[in-house]
Residue, then its C-alpha position, 0 to 999 in steps of 0.5 A: x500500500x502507497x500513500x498514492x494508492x490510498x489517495x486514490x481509494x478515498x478520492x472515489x468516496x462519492x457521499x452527498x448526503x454526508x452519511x460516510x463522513x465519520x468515515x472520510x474524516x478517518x481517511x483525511x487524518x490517515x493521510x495528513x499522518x503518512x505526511x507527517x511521517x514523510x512517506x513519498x508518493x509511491x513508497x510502500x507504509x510499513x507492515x502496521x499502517x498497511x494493515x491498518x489501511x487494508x482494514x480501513x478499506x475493508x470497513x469501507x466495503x462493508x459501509x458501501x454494503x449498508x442500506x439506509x431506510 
């Protein structure tokens, strides 16, 4: 996982109505923190953020699966 694969993922969130932002709001401090530590564009995160990533995204998928009545 890439600080620029992670952009891209997140940048696809399509959420007029504001139900992900809690969601989006995790996304945007993961970011501002891979820039922080100083990760380039196409380096890979250690094992721990590529983790905790790849369970952010899965959460993702599982929120995309919800419906709201």
């Amino acid at each position: 996982m890439t600080k620029k694969k992670i952009l891209s993922q997140t940048a696809q969130l399509f959420d007029p109505i504001g139900y992900a932002a809690p969601v989006v709001i995790r996304a945007k401090i993961g970011l501002q923190k891979s820039w922080q530590k100083g990760y380039e564009w196409d380096q890979l995160l250690n094992q721990t953020e590529d983790q905790e990533w790849r369970a952010f995204f899965k959460e993702l998928k599982e929120l995309n699966e919800q419906a709201i009545s």
